[in-house]
C-alpha positions in Angstrom: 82.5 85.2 114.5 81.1 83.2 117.4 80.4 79.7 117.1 77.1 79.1 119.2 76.5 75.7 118.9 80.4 74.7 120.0 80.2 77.0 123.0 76.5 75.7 123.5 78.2 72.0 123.6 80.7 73.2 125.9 78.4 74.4 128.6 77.3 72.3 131.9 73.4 72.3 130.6 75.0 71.8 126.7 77.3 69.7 127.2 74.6 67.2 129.5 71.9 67.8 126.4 74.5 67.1 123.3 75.5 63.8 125.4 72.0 62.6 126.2 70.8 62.9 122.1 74.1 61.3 121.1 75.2 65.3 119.2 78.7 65.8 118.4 80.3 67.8 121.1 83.5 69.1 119.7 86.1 70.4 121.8 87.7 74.2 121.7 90.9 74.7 120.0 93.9 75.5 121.6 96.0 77.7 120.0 99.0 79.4 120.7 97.4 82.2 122.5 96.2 79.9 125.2 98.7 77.5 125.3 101.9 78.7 124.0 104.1 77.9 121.3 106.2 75.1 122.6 105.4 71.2 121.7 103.4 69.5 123.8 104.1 67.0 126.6 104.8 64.5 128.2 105.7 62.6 124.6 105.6 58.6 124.2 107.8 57.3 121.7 107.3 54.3 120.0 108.5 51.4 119.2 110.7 51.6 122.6 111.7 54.9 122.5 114.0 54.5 119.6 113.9 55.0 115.4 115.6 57.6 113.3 113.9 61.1 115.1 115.1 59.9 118.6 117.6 62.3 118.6 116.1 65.6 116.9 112.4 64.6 119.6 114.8 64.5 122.6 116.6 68.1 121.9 112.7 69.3 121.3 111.6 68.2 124.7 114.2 69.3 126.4 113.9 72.9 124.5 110.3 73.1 125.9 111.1 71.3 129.2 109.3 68.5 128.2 109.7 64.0 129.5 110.4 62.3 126.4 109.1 58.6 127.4 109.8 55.2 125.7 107.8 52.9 127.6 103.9 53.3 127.9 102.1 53.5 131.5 98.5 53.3 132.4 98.9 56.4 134.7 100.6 59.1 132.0 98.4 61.4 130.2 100.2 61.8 127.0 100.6 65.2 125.4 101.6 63.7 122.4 102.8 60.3 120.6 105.3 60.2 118.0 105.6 56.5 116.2 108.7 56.0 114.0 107.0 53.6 111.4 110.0 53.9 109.2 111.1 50.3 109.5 107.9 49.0 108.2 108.4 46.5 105.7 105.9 44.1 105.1 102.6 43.7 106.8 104.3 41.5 110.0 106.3 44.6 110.4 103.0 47.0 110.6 101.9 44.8 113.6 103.9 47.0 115.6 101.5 49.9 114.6 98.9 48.4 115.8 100.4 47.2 119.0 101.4 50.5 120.0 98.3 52.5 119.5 96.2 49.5 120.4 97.5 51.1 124.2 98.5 54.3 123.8 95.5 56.1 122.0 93.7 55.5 125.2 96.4 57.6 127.4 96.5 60.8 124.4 95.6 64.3 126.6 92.5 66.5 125.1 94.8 68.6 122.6 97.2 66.2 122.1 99.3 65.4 118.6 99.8 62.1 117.1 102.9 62.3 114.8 103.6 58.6 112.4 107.0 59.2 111.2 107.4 57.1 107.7 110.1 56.7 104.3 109.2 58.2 101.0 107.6 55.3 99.8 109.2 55.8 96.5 112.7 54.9 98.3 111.6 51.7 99.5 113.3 48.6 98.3 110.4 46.6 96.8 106.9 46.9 96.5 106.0 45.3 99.2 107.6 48.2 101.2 106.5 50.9 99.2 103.0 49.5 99.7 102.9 49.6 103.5 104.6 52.4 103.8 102.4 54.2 101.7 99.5 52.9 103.3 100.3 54.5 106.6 98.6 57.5 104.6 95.1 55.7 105.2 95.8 54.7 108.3 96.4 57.9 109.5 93.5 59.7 108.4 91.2 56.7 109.6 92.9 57.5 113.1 92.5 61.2 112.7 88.5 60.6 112.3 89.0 58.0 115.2 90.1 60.4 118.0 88.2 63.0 119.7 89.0 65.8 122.0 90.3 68.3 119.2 94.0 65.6 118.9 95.2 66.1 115.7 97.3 63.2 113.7 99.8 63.7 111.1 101.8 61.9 108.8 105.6 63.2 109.0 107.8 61.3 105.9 111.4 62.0 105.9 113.8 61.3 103.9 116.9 59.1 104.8 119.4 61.7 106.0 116.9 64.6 106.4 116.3 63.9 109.9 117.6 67.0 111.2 116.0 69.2 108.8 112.6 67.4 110.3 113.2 69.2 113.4 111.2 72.7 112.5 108.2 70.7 110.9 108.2 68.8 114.4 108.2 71.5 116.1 105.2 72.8 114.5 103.2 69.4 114.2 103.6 68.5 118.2 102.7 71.7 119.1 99.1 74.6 119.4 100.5 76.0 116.3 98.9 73.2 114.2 95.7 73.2 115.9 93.5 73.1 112.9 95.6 71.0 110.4 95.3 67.4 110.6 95.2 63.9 108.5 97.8 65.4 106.6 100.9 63.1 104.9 104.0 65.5 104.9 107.4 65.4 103.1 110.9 66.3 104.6 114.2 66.1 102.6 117.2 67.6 102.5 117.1 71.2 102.7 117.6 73.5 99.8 120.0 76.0 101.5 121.3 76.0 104.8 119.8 79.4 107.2 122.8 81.7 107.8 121.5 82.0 111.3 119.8 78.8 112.9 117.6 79.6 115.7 116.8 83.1 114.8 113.7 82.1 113.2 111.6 85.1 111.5 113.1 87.4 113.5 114.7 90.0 111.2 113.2 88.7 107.8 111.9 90.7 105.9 108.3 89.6 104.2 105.9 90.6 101.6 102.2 89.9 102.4 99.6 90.6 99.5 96.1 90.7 100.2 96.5 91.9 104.1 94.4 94.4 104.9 91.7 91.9 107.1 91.2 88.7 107.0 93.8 85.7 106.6 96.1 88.7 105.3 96.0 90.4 108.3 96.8 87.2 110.4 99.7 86.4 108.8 100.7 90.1 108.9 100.2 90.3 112.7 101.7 86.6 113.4 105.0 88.0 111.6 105.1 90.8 113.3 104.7 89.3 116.3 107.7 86.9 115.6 109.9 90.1 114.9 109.9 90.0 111.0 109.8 93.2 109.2 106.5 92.6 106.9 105.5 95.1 104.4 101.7 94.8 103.9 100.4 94.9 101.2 96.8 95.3 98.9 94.6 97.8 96.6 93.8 101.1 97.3 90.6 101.3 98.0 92.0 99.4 101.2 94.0 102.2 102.1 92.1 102.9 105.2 92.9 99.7 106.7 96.4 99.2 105.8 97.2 102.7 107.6 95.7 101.5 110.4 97.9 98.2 110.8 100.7 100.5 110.5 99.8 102.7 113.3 98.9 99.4 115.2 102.1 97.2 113.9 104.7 99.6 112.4 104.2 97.2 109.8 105.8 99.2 106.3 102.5 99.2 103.2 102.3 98.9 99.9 98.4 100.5 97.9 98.9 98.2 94.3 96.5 96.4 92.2 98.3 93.5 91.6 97.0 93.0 88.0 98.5 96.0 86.9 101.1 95.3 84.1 103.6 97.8 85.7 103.3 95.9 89.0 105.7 93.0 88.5 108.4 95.2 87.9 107.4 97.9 90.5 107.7 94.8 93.3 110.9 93.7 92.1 112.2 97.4 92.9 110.8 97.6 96.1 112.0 94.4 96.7 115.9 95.6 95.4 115.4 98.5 97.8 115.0 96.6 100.8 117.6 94.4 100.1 115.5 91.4 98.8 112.7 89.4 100.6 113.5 86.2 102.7 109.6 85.7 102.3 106.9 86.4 99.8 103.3 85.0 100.7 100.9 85.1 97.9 97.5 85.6 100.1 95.2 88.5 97.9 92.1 86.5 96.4 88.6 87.6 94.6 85.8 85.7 94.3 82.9 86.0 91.5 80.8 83.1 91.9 78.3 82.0 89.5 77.2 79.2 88.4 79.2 78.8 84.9 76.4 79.0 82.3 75.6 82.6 83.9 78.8 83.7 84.7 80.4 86.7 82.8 83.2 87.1 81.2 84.5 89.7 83.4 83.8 87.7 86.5 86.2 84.3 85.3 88.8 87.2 84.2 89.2 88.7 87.1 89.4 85.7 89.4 91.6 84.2 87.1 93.8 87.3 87.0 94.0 88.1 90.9 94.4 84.5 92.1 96.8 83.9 89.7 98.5 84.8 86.5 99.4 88.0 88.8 101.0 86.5 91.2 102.7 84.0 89.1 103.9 87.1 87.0 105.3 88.5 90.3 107.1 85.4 91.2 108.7 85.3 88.1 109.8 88.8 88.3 111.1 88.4 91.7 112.9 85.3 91.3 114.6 86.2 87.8 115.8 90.1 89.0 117.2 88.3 92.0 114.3 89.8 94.3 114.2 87.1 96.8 117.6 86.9 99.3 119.1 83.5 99.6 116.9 80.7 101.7 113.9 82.7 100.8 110.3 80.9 100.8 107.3 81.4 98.3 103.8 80.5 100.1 100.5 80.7 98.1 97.0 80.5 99.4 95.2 77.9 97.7 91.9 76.5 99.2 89.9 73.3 99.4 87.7 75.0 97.3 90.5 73.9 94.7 90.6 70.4 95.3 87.2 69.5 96.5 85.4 71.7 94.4 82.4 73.9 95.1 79.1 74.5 93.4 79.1 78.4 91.5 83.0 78.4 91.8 84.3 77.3 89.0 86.5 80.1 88.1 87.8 79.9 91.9 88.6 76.5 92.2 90.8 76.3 88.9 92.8 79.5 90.1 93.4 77.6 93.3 94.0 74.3 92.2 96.4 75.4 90.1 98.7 76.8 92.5 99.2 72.7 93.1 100.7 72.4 89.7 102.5 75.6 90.3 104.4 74.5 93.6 105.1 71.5 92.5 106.6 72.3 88.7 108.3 75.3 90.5 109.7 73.4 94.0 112.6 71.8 91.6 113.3 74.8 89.8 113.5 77.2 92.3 115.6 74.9 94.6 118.8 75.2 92.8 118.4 79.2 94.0 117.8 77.6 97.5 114.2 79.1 97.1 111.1 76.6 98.4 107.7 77.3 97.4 104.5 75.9 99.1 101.4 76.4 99.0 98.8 76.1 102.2 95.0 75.2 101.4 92.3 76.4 104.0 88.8 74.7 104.6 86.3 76.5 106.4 88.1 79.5 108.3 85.8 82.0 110.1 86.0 85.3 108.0 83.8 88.2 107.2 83.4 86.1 103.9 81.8 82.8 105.7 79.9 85.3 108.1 78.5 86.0 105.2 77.2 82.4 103.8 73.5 81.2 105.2 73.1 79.9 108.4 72.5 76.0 107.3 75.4 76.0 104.9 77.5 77.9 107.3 76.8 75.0 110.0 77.6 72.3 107.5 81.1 74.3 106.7 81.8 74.0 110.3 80.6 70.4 111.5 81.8 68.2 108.3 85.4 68.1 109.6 87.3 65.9 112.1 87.5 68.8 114.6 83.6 69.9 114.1 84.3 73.8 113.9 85.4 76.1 111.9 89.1 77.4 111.7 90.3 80.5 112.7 92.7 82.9 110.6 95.9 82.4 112.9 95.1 78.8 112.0 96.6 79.7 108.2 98.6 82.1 109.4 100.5 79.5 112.0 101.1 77.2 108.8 102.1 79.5 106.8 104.9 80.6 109.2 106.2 76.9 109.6 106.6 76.6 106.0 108.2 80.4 106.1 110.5 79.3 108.8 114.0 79.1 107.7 114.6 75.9 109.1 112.0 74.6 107.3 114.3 74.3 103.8 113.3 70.7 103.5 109.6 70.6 102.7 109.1 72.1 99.5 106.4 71.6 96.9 103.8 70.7 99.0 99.9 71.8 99.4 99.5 71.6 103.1 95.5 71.6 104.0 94.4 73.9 106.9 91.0 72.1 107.5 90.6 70.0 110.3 90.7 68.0 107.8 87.5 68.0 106.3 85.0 65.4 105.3 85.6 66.6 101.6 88.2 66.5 99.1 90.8 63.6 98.4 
């Protein structure tokens, strides 16, 4: 759906008229599709080009023909700036924080990435350096509210000895794919299972999508595809119609179940055996039924409750315990801020969603062992036939109360979901990763 007031803001009369009554003029996202898929550049890294991720930045720059700098000039637009904060201590060791960006925020491109690189705070030595280091959290979403110009900033903690492991989630976080994400602290440790193939990325996998018919379904389905993984799409009947239709357009192989059926955990678990196992399973299908809870029915908390997930929980189970899921495989739920913020009418919604945050994380140890991550991804406001849908006023608020003032797209969550689906990506697991531009509300 088209955003009026952000291409309004980006006219030559807009943009003049937003500037003269001090309006928020929010800057198009770039996404792959305009700007590729490679990380950004030229890249500034700090302190004095050196810290743990020296090594795994330079081979990415050098992959996307890319100057990885270590010393910061006045006359060097910087497509991003990466800051290995790792050594940080105490508070006199922070001051090189501030020194750094004290310069360089003023040389970061429109569309640039910000990356602070950190230590499990939990591994520090004393409290002292558990404290700072998990105070970089706060001062990387202060920073991310900071910056203008649609730059996104991330907090990247890896564990001691992971740092080649970091190198995928790099990849992702310097570059278009992560165009809506932002303010987010992620983890990296030592990967659960090594790929068979490095470098092959999707291409090849073979991937369940529930719930793809349209929307963020059909996203992920076409972003897959696109990456050459063999996707089998899948969603009810009554969506039929559509999911023929993204097989004459993709060749994409699909699936007509209800989900809730009691016969369907086991009838996945034998498609699954007769394609030789999924390398990824993305829980995406999601109902809503919102009431306020004093007139909500019965029927309508079921329902939601049963779609968003003791279904797919069941199938998890299924596909996990009758050895459904090839080694290296990844689990990705859709969640939503809806689940962490809550929302007025949705009660039923936001418990199904926030408790896939229980789920991945109760499930990210167990599953490892199999050398199976799970993760879950949770979108904000992402222009759908669903939000096309809400009011006009509420609909604005949904798009401006963010840190990139506009809504996100459904490549946005499809893009995050494929980072965590990457096979290279073994090291982050257990995590809720927020597709929001990161939004004004929630923790």
């Amino acid at each position: 759906m088209s955003d009026r007031y952000l291409d309004f803001a980006n006219s030559g009369v807009g943009g003049w008229l937003t500037g003269a009554l001090g309006l928020p003029r929010p800057a198009p996202l770039r996404r792959r599709f305009e700007a590729g898929v490679g990380v950004v550049g030229p890249l500034l890294l700090g302190p004095d080009g050196g810290g743990r991720m020296a090594a795994v930045l330079s081979h990415l720059a050098k992959a996307a023909g890319q100057t990885l700098h270590a010393e910061w000039s006045l006359d060097v637009r910087y497509g991003g700036l990466v800051f290995d904060a790792s050594g940080c201590v105490d508070a006199a060791s922070a001051q090189g924080l501030y020194r750094f960006f004290h310069q360089a925020i003023r040389s970061v491109a429109e569309h640039g990435r910000i990356v602070v690189i950190g230590t499990p705070p939990e591994l520090m030595a004393d409290a002292e350096g558990e404290a700072i280091q998990r105070g970089l959290e706060g001062f990387v979403r202060s920073l991310a509210k900071e910056v203008r110009r649609s730059i996104a900033v991330h907090m990247l903690y890896v564990a001691p000895g992971a740092e080649d492991a970091a190198e995928s989630t790099l990849a992702f976080l310097l570059s278009p794919r992560s165009a809506y994400v932002s303010g987010q602290p992620i983890r990296v440790a030592a990967p659960v299972a090594a790929p068979d193939e490095a470098g092959s990325g999707h291409k090849g996998r073979r991937v369940l999508v529930t719930g793809a018919s349209r929307g963020i379904g059909e996203a992920i389905t076409r972003l897959f595809v696109a990456e050459g993984a063999q996707v089998t799409a899948l969603d009810v009947a009554g969506a039929a119609e559509s999911l023929s239709a993204l097989a004459a357009k993709l060749g994409v192989e699909t699936l007509a179940l209800d989900i809730t059926a009691p016969d369907a955990p086991g009838t996945l678990l034998g498609d699954a055996l007769a394609r030789g196992g999924y390398d990824v399973v993305i829980h995406n299908a999601g109902i809503t039924r919102d009431r306020t809870l004093a007139r909500m029915e019965p029927r309508e908390w079921d329902s939601v409750m049963a779609v968003n997930l003791s279904a797919p929980l069941a199938i998890t189970r299924a596909l996990v315990e009758g050895e459904g899921m090839r080694p290296n495989g990844r689990i990705i739920a859709v969640s939503s801020l809806s689940g962490i913020a809550g929302n007025m009418g949705q009660s039923n919604y936001a418990l199904s969603k926030a408790a896939w945050i229980g789920a991945v994380r109760r499930m990210a140890p167990q599953l490892a062992w199999r050398g199976i991550t799970i993760n879950a991804v949770a979108p904000g406001f992402i222009e759908t036939q669903m939000t096309a849908a809400i009011p006009f006023a509420i609909r604005e608020a949904g798009r401006r109360m963010n840190s990139m003032g506009q809504g996100g797209h459904p490549v946005d969550v499809a893009e995050t979901i494929a980072w965590l689906a990457h096979p290279e990506s073994g090291g982050v697991n257990g995590q809720v990763v927020r597709v929001c531009g990161q939004s004004l509300l929630g923790a």
